[in-house]
Residue, then its C-alpha position, 0 to 999 in steps of 0.5 A: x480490456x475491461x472498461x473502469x468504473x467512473x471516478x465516483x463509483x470508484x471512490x465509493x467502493x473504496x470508501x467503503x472498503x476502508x471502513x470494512x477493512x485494512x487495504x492490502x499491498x501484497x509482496x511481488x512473487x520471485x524465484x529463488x534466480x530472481x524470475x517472477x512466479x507467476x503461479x507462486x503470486x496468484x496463490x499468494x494473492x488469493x490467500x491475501x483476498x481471503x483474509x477479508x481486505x477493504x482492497x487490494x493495491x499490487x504492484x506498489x511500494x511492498x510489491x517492488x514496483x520500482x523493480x518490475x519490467x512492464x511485462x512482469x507488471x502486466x502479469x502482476x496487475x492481471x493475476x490480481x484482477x483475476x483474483x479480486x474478480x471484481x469483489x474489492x477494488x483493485x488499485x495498481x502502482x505506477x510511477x517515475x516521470x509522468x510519460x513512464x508513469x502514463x505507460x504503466x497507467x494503459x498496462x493497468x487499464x488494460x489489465x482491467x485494474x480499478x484505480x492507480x496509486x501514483x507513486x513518488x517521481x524518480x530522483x529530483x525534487x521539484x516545485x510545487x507546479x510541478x508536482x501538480x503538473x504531474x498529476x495532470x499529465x497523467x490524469x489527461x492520460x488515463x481515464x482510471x482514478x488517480x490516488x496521489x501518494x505524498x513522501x519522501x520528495x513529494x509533499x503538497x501544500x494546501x493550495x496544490x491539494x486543492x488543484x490536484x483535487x480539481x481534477x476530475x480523476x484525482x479522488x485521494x491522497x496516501x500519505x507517508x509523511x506522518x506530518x499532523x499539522x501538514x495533514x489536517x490542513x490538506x484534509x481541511x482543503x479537501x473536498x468533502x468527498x476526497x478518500x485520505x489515507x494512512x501510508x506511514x511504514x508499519x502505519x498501525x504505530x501512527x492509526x490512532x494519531x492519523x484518525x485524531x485528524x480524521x484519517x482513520x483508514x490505513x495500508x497494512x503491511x502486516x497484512x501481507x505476512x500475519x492477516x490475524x495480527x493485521x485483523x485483530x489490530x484494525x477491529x480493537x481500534x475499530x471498536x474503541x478497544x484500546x487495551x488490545x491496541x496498545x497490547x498489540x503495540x506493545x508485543x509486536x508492532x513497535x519490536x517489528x519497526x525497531x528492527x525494521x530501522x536497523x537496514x535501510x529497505x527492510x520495510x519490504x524486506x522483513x515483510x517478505x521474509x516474514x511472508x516465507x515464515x509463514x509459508x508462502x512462495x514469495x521468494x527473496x527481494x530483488x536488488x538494491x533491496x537485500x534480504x535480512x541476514x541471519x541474525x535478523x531474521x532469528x529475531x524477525x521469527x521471534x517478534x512474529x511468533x510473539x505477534x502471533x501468540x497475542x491473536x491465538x495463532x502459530x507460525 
């Protein structure tokens, strides 16, 4: 067990790491039975490091979180902090009811993860008390920072932005709602030093439109399967090159989520088959994910072979 950073250091690392880099939510390692390979997913794991992210998030939403025993999250959270050894931040998922969620919280603290992203709860909607009440069960829980992550039922108002912010171990929010007017008015009830961040699918369709309201970091996708897309979008939007950010769109970001709409759940699955694409041993998505079919797959090679052709690299 290693001893976490305090929340301040934390968010300051992350910060910077934002500002340098897309932030990395690698694919979860199985076998072809459905087994997790722990030796197929640190491999995988160091390529993503190698391509330069502002940090790295294991064991969330693209790594099946919700599909992961705790054995296997162990083995997930460790092989990525191995990996980092300490150079990005490492911020682990966890999630369901906050007595789970705190469960999977001292498996990551354990593990020596940095920060943990909060995910949606399980099932029901709530009130607003309750999904503060939920952050401050599990922030009275664990000492690691806590990154709360807004969408599908869980939305907050300005007012619960406010009383997660409190909190002395809440240091940001993901958003996944893309909802503008919602948004800049929780960033505007935020502290000053409050980390926000674009947690849209396929978030570079909505990066320029998320910075108008100063968010301008966001997750990637796309960086677990084409680093080189990944990398070369982050630096023209970066630098204000909008030509190369609309070609980017336009060639293969914008293809890429026509057919990821086509099947429910080929947010990750089209990832993870574009992840075999390109060689790497992650093996197919666990139930109630499927894998694409053939036909789905043959236009996810030509979307990808296109995306690639923009930045100079091959499949």
């Amino acid at each position: 067990m290693t001893v976490s950073a305090g929340p301040v250091a934390v968010a300051r690392r992350l910060r910077e790491g934002m500002a340098g880099g897309v932030l990395s939510f690698p694919l979860t390692g199985f076998r072809d039975d459905g087994t997790l390979d722990p030796d197929g997913f640190r491999a995988y794991v160091a390529q993503r490091l190698a391509a330069a992210p502002g940090a790295v998030f294991p064991a969330c939403g693209t790594g099946e979180f919700f599909s992961l025993d705790e054995d296997e999250y162990r083995q997930v959270v460790t092989i990525t902090v191995e990996e980092a050894a300490g150079l990005v931040p490492v911020v682990a998922g966890t999630g369901y009811g906050w007595a789970q969620a705190v469960r999977f919280a001292r498996i990551a603290e354990d593990a020596g993860a940095d920060a943990l992203l909060v995910l949606p709860h399980y099932l029901v909607a709530a009130p607003q008390d309750g999904l503060v009440a939920q952050l401050e069960q599990i922030a009275a829980r664990t000492p690691l920072p806590l990154i709360a992550y807004q969408r599908g039922q869980v939305a907050f108002t300005a007012d619960s932005l406010r009383r997660i912010a409190a909190l002395p171990n809440v240091i940001g929010l993901k958003d996944g709602h893309s909802d503008l007017d919602r948004l800049q008015r929780l960033t505007l009830a935020a502290p000053e030093d409050f980390l926000f961040f674009n947690g849209a699918s396929t978030a570079e369709i909505q990066a320029r439109a998320y910075a108008t309201v100063g968010v301008p970091a966001y997750s990637s996708a796309v960086h677990a399967f084409a680093p080189e897309i990944a990398g070369a979008f982050f630096t023209a939007l970066r630098d204000g090159d909008h030509g190369t950010v609309d070609k980017l769109l336009r060639g293969f970001y914008v293809p890429l989520v026509e057919l990821r709409d086509r099947v429910p759940g080929y947010a990750v699955s089209l990832v993870k088959a574009a992840a075999r694409l390109r060689g790497h041993s992650v093996g197919p998505v666990r139930a109630p994910l499927t894998d694409p079919s053939p036909a789905d797959l043959a236009a996810l090679t030509a979307v990808l072979t296109a995306g690639l052709d923009l930045v100079g690299a091959t499949l």
